[in-house]
C-alpha positions as CSV (number, residue, x, y, z in Angstrom):
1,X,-5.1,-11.1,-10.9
2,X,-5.2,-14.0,-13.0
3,X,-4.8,-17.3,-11.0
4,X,-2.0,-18.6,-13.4
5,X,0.0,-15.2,-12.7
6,X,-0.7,-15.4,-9.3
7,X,1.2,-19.3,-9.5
8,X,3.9,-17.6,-11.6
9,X,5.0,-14.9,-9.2
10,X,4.4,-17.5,-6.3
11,X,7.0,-20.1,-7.6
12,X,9.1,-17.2,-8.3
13,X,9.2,-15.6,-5.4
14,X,9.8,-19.3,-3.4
15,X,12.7,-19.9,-5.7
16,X,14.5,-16.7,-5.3
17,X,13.8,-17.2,-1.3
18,X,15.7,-20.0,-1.1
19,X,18.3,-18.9,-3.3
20,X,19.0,-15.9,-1.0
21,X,18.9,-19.2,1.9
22,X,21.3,-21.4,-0.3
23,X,23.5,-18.7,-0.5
24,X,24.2,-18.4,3.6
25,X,24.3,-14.7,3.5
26,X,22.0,-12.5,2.1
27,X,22.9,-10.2,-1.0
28,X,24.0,-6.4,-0.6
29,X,21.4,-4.2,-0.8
30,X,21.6,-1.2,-3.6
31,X,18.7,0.5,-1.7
32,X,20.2,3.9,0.3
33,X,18.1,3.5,3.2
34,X,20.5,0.4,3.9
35,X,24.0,1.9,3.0
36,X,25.4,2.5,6.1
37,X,27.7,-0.3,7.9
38,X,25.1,-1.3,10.8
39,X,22.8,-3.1,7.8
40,X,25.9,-5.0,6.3
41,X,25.6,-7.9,8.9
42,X,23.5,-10.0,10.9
43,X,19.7,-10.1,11.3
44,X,19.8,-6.8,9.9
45,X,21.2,-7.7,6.6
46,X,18.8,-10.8,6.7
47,X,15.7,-8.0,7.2
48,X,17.1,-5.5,4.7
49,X,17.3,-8.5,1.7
50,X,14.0,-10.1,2.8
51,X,12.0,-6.6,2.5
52,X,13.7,-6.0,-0.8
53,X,12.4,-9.6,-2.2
54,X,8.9,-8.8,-0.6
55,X,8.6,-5.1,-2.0
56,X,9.6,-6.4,-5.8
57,X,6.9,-9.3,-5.3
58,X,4.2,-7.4,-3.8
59,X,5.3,-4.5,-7.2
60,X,4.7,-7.0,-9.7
61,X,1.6,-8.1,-8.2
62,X,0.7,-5.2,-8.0
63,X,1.5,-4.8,-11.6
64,X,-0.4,-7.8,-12.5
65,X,-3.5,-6.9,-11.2
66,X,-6.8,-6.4,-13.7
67,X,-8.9,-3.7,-14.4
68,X,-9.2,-0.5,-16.1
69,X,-6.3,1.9,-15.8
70,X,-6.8,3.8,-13.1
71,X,-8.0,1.5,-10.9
72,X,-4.6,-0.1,-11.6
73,X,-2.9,2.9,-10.9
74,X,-4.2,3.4,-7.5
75,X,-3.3,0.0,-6.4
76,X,0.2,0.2,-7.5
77,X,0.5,3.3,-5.3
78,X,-1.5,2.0,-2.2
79,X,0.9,-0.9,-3.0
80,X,4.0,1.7,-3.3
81,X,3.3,3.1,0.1
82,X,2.5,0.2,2.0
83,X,6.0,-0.9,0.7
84,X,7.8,2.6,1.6
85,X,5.7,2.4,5.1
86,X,7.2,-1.4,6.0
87,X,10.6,-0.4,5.5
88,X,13.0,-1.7,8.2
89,X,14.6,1.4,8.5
90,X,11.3,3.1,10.0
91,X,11.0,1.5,13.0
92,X,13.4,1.4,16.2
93,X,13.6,-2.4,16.7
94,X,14.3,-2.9,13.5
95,X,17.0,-0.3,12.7
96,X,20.8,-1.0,13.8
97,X,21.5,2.9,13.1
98,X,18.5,4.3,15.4
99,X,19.7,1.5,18.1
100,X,23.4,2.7,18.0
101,X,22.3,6.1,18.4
102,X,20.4,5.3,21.1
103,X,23.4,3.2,22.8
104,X,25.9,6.1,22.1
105,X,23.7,9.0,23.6
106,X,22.9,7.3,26.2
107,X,19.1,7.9,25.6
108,X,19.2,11.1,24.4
109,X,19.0,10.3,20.9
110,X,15.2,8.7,21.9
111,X,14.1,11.7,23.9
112,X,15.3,14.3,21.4
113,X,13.0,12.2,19.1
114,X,10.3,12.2,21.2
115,X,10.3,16.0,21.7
116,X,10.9,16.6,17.6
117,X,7.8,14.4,17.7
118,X,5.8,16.3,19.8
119,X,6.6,19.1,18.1
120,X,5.9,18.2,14.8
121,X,2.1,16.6,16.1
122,X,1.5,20.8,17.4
123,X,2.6,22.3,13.7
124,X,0.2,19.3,12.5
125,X,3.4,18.2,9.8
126,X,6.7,16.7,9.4
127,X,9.6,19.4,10.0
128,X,12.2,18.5,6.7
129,X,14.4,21.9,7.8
130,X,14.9,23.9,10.7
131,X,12.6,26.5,9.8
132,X,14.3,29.1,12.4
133,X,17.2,29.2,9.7
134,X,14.8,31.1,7.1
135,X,12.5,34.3,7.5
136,X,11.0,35.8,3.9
137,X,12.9,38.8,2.9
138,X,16.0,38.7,5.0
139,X,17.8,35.4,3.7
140,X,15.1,33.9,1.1
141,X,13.1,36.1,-1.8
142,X,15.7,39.0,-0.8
143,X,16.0,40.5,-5.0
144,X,15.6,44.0,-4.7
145,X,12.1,45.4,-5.6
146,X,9.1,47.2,-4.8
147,X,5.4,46.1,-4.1
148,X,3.8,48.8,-6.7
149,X,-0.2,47.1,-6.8
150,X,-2.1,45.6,-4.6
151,X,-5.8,44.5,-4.6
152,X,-7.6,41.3,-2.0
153,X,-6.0,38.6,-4.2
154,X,-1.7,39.9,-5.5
155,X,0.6,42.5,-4.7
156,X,2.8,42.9,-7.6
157,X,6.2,43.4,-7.2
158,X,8.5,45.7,-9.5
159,X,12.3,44.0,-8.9
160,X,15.0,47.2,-9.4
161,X,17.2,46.7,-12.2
162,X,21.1,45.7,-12.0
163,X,21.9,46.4,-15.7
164,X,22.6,50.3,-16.8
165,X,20.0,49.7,-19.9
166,X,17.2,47.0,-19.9
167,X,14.6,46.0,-22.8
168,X,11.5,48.8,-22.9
169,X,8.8,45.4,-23.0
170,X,8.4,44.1,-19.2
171,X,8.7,40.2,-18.3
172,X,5.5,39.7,-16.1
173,X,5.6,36.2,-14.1
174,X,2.9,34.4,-12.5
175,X,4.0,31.7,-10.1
176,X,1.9,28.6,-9.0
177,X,-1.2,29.7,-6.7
178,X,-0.7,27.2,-4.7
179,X,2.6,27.8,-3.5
180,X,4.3,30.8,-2.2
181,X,5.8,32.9,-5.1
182,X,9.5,32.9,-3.8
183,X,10.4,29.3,-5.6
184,X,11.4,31.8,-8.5
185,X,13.5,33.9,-5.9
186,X,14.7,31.8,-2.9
187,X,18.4,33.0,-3.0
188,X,21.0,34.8,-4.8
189,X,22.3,32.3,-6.2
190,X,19.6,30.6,-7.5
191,X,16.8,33.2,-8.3
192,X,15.3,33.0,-11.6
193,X,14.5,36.6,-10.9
194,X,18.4,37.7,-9.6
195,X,18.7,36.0,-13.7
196,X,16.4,37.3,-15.3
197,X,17.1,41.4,-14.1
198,X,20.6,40.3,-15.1
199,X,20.0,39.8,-18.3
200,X,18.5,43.4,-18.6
201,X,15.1,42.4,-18.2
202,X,12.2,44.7,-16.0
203,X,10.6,42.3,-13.9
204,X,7.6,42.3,-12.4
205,X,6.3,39.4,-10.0
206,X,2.7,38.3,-9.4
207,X,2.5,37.5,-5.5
208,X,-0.7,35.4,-4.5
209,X,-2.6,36.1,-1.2
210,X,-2.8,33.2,1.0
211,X,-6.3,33.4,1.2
212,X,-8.5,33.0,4.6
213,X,-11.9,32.4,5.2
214,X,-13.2,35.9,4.5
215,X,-12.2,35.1,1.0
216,X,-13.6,31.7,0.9
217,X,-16.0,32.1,-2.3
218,X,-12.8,33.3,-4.6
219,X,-13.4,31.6,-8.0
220,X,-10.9,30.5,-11.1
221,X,-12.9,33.5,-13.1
222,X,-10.9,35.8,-10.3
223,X,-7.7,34.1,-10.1
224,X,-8.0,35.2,-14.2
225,X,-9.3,38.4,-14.2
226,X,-8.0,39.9,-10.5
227,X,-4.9,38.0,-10.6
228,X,-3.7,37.7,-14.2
229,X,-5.0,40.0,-16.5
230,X,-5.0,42.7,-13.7
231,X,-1.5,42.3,-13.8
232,X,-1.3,42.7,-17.5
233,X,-3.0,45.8,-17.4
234,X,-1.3,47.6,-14.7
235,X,2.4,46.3,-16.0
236,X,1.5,47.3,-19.5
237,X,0.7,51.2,-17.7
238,X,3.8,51.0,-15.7
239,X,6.6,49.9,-18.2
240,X,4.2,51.9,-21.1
241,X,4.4,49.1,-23.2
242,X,1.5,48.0,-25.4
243,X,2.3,44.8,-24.7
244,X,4.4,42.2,-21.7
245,X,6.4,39.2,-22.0
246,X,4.5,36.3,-19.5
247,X,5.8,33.8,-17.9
248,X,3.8,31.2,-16.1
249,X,5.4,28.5,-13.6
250,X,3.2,25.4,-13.4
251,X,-0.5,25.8,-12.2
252,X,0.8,29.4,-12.4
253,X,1.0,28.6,-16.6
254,X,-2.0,27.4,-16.7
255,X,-3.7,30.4,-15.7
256,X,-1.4,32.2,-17.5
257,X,-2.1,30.4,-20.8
258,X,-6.1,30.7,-20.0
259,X,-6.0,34.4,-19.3
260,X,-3.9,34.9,-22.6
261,X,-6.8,33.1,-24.2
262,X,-9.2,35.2,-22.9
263,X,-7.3,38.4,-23.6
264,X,-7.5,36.8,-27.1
265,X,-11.2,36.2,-27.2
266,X,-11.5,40.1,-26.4
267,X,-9.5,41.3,-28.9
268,X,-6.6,42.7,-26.2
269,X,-3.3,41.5,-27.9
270,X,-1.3,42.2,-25.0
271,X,1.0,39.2,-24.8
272,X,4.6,39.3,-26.8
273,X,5.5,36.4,-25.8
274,X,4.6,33.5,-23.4
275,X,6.6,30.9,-21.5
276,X,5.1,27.7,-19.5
277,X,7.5,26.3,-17.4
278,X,6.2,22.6,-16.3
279,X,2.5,23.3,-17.1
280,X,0.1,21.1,-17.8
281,X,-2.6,22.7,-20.4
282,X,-3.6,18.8,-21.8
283,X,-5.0,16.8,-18.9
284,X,-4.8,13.4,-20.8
285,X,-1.9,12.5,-18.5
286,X,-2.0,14.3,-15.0
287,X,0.5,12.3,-12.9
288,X,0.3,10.9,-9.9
289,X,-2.5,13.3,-8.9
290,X,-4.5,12.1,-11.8
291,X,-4.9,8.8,-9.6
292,X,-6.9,10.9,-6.6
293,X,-9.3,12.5,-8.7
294,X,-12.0,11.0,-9.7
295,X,-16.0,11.9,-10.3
296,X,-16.7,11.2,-6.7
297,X,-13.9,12.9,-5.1
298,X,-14.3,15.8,-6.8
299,X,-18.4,15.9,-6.3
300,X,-17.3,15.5,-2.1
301,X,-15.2,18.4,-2.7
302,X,-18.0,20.1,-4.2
303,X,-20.1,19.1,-1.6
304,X,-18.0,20.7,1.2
305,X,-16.6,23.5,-0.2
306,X,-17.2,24.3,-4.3
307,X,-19.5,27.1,-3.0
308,X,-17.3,28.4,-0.1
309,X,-14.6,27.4,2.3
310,X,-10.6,26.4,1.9
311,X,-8.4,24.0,0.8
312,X,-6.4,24.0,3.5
313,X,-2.8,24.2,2.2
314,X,-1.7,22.2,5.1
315,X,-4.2,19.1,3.1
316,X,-2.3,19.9,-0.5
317,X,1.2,19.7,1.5
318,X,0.9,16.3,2.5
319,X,-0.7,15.3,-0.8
320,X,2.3,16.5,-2.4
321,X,4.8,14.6,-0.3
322,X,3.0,11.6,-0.3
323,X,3.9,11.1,-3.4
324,X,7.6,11.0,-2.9
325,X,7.1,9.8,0.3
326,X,10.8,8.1,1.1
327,X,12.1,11.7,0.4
328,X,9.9,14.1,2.5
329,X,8.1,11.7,4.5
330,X,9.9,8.3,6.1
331,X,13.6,10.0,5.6
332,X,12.7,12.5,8.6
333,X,11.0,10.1,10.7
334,X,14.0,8.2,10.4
335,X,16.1,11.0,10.7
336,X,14.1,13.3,13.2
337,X,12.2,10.6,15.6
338,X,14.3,7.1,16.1
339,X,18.0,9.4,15.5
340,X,16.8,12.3,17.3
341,X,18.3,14.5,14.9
342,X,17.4,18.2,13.5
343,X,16.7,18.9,9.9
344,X,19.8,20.6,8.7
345,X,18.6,24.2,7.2
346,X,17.7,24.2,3.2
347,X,16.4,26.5,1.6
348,X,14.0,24.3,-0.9
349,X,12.4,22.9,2.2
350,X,11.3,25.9,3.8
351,X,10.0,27.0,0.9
352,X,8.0,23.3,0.4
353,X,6.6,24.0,4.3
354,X,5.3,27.7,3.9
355,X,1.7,26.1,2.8
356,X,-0.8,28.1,1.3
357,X,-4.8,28.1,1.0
358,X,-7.0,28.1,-2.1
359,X,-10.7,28.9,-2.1
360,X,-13.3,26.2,-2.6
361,X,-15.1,26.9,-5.5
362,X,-11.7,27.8,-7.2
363,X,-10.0,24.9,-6.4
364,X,-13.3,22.8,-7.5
365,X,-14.1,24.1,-10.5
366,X,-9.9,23.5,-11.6
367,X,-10.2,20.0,-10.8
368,X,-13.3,19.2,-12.3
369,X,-12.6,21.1,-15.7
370,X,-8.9,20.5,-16.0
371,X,-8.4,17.2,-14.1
372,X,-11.2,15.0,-14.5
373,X,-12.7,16.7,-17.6
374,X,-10.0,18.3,-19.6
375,X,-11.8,20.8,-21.5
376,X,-9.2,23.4,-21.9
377,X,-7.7,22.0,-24.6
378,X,-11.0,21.6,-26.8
379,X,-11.3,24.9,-28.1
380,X,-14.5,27.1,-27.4
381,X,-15.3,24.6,-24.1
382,X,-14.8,26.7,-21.8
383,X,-16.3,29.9,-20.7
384,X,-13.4,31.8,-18.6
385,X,-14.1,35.6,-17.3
386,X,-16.9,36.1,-20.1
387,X,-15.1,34.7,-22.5
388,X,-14.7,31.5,-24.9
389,X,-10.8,29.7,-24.0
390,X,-9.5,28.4,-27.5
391,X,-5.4,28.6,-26.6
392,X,-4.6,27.8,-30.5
393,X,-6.3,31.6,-30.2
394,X,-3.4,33.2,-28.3
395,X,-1.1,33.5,-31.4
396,X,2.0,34.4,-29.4
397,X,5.5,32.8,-29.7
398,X,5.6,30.2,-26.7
399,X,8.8,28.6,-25.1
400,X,7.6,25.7,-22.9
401,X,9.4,23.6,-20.9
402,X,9.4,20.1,-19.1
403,X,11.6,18.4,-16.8
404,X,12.1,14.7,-17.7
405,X,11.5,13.1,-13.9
406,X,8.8,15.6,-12.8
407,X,6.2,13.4,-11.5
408,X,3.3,16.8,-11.0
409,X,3.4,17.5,-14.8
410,X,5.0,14.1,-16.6
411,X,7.6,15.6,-19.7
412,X,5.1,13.9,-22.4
413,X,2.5,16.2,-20.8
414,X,3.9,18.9,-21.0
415,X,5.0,18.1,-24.2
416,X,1.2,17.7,-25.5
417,X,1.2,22.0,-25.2
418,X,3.0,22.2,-28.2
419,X,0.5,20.7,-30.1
420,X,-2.4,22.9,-28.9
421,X,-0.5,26.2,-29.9
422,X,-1.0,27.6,-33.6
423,X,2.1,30.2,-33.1
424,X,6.0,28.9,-33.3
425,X,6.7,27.2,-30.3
426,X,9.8,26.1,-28.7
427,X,10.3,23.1,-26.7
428,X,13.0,22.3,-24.1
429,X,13.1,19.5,-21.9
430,X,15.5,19.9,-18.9
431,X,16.7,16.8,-16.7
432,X,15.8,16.2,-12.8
433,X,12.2,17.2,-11.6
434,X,8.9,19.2,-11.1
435,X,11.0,21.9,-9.3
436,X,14.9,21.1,-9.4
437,X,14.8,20.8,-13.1
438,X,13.5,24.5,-13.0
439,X,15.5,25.9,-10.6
440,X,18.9,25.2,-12.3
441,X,20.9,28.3,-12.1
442,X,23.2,28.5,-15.9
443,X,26.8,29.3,-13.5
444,X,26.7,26.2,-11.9
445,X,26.7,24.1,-15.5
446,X,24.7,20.8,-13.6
447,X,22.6,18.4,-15.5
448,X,21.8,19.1,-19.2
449,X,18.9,19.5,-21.5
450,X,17.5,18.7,-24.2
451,X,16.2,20.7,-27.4
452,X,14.8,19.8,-31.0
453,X,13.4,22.4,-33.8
454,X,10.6,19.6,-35.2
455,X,7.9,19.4,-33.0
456,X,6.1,16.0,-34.2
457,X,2.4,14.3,-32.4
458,X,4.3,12.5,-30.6
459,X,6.7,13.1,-27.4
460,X,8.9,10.2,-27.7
461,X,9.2,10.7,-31.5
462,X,10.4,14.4,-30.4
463,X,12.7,12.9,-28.1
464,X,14.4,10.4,-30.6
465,X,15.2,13.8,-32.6
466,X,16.2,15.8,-29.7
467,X,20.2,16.9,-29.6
468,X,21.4,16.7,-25.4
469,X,22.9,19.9,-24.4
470,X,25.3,19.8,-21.1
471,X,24.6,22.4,-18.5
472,X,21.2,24.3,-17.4
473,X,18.3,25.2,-20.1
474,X,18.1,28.7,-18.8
475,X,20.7,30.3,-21.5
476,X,18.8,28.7,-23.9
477,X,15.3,30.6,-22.4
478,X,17.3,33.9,-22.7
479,X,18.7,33.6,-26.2
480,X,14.8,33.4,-27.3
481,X,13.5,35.9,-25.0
482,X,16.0,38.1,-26.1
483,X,14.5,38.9,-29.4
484,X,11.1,39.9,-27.5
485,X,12.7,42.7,-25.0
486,X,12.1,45.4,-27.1
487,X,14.2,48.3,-27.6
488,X,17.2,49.4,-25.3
489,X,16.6,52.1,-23.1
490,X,17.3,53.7,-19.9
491,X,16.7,51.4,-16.4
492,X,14.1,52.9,-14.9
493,X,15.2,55.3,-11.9
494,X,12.4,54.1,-9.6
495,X,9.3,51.7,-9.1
496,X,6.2,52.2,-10.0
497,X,4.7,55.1,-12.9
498,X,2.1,57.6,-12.4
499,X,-1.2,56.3,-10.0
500,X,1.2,53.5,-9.5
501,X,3.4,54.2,-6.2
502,X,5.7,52.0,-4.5
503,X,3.7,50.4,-1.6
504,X,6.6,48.8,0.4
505,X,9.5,46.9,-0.6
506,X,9.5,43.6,-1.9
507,X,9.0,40.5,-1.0
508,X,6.0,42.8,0.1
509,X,3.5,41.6,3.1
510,X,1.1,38.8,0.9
511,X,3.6,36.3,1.1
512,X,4.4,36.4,4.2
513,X,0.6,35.8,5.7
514,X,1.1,31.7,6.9
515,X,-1.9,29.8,5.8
């Protein structure tokens, strides 16, 4: 930092000091963690405004500091959770709620903490939900289906239909490998799936094995041809269709997107349509994962296990909550450990727990080539299941869509898709984040989207052009997907079609294997 913006902040932050001093009681605090009553007086109001004044100081120098960009980047978020870690709020002597507990129970408030403690140090993770609430296939991923393939890596699932007549082409999705697949299905009333059978759609459902150490040397040229384009195949037999309708969810469209590439490059036009729901295909701007990943942490993961052994899904859970870390982190230590409280059941948070594993030299060679190298979106860089990966190749309508606060695929990345796709392209940008923006279901009419037919270089300019629509974006998915269905015809009586039998029902036995 510059020494004359290092005096700057200093004489700033002394004058505001003693204007919170001058004043004789400190300001109200905006911040949530300090809403209730207890923080509204006393040395706790004094603790609550001081920490505020120190966390925008130590932000801004933060800010301040010189360098290239991501070494800036990285010291604004050490910075950012330092600053989430010193709250008040996360320690007993420091927080009037915890201490009234305690007074009020009599001590059992502190014991109950200590034994959620202890429990959470055996699972090795922060409980966010009671977890006894949930069990797959009896209150979450519960849409009616069949598991009609399996091989080592997916089951596919067939979901029944609920409308008399569906569309003859089949909508195929692929969900994010590393999560489990029932995001897209956790409950009735908000199951992208239940949705998308209602609208007279045959879906089918790629479900990932949570891979163990016998299956430690799986690579992304797998995940491609045994995961996606296996699927394509076997739903193109099934539904008899020459060609499917895909649908990729995040890491789950990026393999998606590849693998229609590939089918490209080998002259198998067997995509109708493709959708990317918060998908990163340009790397330019990863997030706030983009900060980790640098040459040497991906040449130590290389190291350890690009040429066999697992990413634990246990490591990639608490990646992912560190970076929201007031929300799935400090909120239930708070809650769970000084209150002695038990996460309340939700659905969501279930789901976020249920880890899962990706092999080594998979994992490796996505970071490395997506992540810190960002070839896929230079055409012909790649090599992908024998083939050359040019996605302006695929020549398939494309919907894509972004959520504007996801902070996994940031909306302006996602946005950068549109310009690496030669076909017509649609692109919607929904509000909220990586996976509530998604998950909006269209009958509750919450948060609104936005939607614009010029697709300009730049994001913002898109933006400025865009025309706000109230409600969810998933209407506007099925007006465009409509034209692709195909011709009406009969609902299929039952799963499955000739060497294809129903296996068991869904939410079949893959995703219920704990990593």
């Amino acid at each position: 930092m510059p020494p004359e913006a290092f005096s700057r902040l200093q004489t700033e932050y002394l004058s505001r000091l003693g204007e919170i001093f001058a004043a004789g009681s400190p300001p109200a605090s905006a911040d949530r963690r300090f809403a209730d009553q207890a923080w509204q007086g006393g040395p706790y109001a004094w603790g609550a405004a001081l920490y505020a004044l120190n966390a925008e100081y130590l932000q801004r120098m933060a800010d301040s500091v010189e360098g290239d960009p991501r070494s800036r980047d990285r010291v604004r978020f050490a910075t950012q959770q330092w600053v989430d870690l010193m709250s008040p709020a996360n320690f007993l002597m420091t927080n009037p709620e915890a201490q009234q507990r305690l007074l009020e129970t009599k001590g059992e408030s502190l014991w109950s903490g200590i034994q959620n403690m202890l429990g959470d140090l055996q699972k090795g993770r922060i409980s966010q939900t009671d977890e006894s609430a949930f069990e797959v296939g009896r209150n979450v991923a519960t849409t009616a289906g069949s598991v009609v393939f399996q091989n080592d890596l997916i089951q596919i699932i067939q979901y029944a239909p609920s409308t008399a007549r569906v569309g003859s082409r089949p909508l195929l999705m692929v969900p994010p490998c590393i999560n489990k697949f029932y995001i897209m299905d956790l409950q009735p009333d908000n199951s992208l799936v239940a949705y998308s059978v209602s609208q007279g759609h045959t879906v089918f459902m790629v479900s990932w094995r949570n891979v163990q150490a016998d299956q430690s040397d799986l690579t992304w040229d797998d995940y491609l041809e045994r995961g996606v384009i296996e699927s394509v195949r076997v739903v193109r037999e099934i539904s008899g269709q020459p060609t499917v309708n895909l649908l990729g969810f995040c890491v789950g469209g990026t393999l998606a997107a590849t693998a229609a590439a590939v089918l490209a490059a080998r002259g198998q036009r067997w995509i109708e349509s493709l959708t990317l729901l918060t998908t990163l295909l340009d790397f330019s701007d990863p997030g706030v994962l983009g900060i980790f990943i640098d040459e040497g942490f991906v040449a130590f993961k290389e190291s350890n296990i690009g040429r066999g052994g697992l990413m634990a899904g246990r490591e990639l859970a608490t990646t992912f909550n560190f970076l929201r870390p007031n929300d799935l982190v400090w909120n239930y230590v708070v809650s769970s450990y000084l209150k002695g409280e038990a996460p309340p059941p939700f659905d969501l948070l279930y789901w976020n727990a249920d880890s899962t594993n990706l092999p080594g030299p998979m994992y490796c060679w996505y970071i490395r080539h997506m992540y810190l190298q960002n070839e896929l979106r230079i055409p012909g860089r790649l090599v992908c299941a024998g083939a050359p990966v040019d996605l302006g190749a695929i020549g398939v309508p494309t919907y894509i869509y972004g959520s504007r606060e996801d902070h996994i695929v940031p909306w302006r990345a996602a946005y950068q898709s549109t310009q690496l796709m030669k076909a017509p392209v649609r692109f919607v940008l929904g509000a909220s984040g990586h996976i509530a923006g998604v998950i909006n279901p269209a009958h509750r009419n919450k948060r609104n989207y936005w939607v614009g037919d010029q697709l300009p270089d730049s994001a913002d300019q898109w933006f400025d052009q865009a025309q706000q629509m109230p409600g969810s974006w998933w209407p506007d998915w099925r007006a465009w997907l409509e034209r692709f269905r195909g011709a009406e015809q009969a609902a299929p009586r039952s799963a499955g079609a000739g060497r294809f039998k129903v296996i068991e029902a869904a939410p079949g036995s893959y995703v219920k294997q704990k990593a």
